[in-house]
C-alpha positions, 0 to 999 in steps of 0.5 A: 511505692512500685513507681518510686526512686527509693524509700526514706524515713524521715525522723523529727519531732517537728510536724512543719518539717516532715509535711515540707520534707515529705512533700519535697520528696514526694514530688521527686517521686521518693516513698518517705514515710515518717516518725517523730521520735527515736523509739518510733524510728527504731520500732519501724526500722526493725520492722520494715527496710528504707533505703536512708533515714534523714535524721534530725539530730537536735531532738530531746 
């Protein structure tokens, strides 16, 4: 993360749209971590600081 412009969570609970996401950013040089449910989104967000969470608000 030393180089990067910033540090993102992505939350979803589809695989397809984390990989495309995490790779987008990735190649913008962004640090993007992830999770795929809101309780794991939450334990991380208690335990570590990200400059914005992309959320996908249409999950169960």
């Amino acid at each position: 993360m030393n180089n990067s412009k910033g540090k993102i969570l992505i939350v979803d609970d589809n695989a397809n749209n984390i990989q495309l996401l995490g790779s987008i950013l990735n190649a913008h040089n962004y640090y993007a971590e992830f999770a795929t449910s809101g309780k794991d989104a939450l334990e991380r967000v208690e335990n570590e600081d990200f400059d914005i969470i992309l959320l996908d608000v249409m999950m169960p």
